[in-house]
C-alpha positions in Angstrom: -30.9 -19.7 9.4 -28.3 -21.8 7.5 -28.9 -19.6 4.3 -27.3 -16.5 6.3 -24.5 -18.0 7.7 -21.6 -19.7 6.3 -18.4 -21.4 7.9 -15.4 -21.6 6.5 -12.1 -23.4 7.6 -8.5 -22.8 6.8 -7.1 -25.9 5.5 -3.8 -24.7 4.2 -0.8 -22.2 5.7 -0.4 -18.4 4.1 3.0 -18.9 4.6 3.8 -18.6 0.4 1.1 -16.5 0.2 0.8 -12.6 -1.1 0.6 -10.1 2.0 -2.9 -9.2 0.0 -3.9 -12.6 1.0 -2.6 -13.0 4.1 -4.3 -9.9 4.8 -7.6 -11.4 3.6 -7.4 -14.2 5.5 -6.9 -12.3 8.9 -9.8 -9.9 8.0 -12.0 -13.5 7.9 -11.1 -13.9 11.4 -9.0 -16.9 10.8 -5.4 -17.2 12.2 -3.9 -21.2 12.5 -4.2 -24.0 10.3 -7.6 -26.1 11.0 -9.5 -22.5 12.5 -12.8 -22.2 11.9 -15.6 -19.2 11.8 -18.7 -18.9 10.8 -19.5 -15.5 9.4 -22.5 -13.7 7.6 -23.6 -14.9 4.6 -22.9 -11.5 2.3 -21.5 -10.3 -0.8 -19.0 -8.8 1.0 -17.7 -12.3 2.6 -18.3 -14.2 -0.5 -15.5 -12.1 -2.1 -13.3 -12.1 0.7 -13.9 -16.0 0.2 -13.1 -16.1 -3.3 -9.5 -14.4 -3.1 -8.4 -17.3 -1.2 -10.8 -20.0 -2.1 -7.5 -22.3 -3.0 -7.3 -22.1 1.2 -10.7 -22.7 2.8 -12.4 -25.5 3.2 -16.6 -24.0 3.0 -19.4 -25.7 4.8 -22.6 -23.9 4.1 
């Protein structure tokens, strides 16, 4: 079960960020600082994950 999921955790504000990425971020589910959710493990999240990998913090 660990292989399908994957948690991620937003370590750093969006406030200097594009809207493209504060879009991205919302559509993870994540909305403060130090939120966490853990999400399906799919190529569609992994992408999402790497537009704004320079915020997460990713616990598999």
């Amino acid at each position: 079960m660990s292989n399908k999921t994957i948690t991620v955790k937003l370590k750093k504000s969006t406030i200097t960020c594009t809207e493209n990425q504060k879009a991205t971020v919302k559509g993870l589910g994540l909305k403060k600082t130090g939120s966490e959710k853990t999400l399906e493990n799919t190529p569609c999240v992994r992408g999402m994950i790497k537009k704004v990998i320079h915020l997460l913090e990713i616990k598999e």
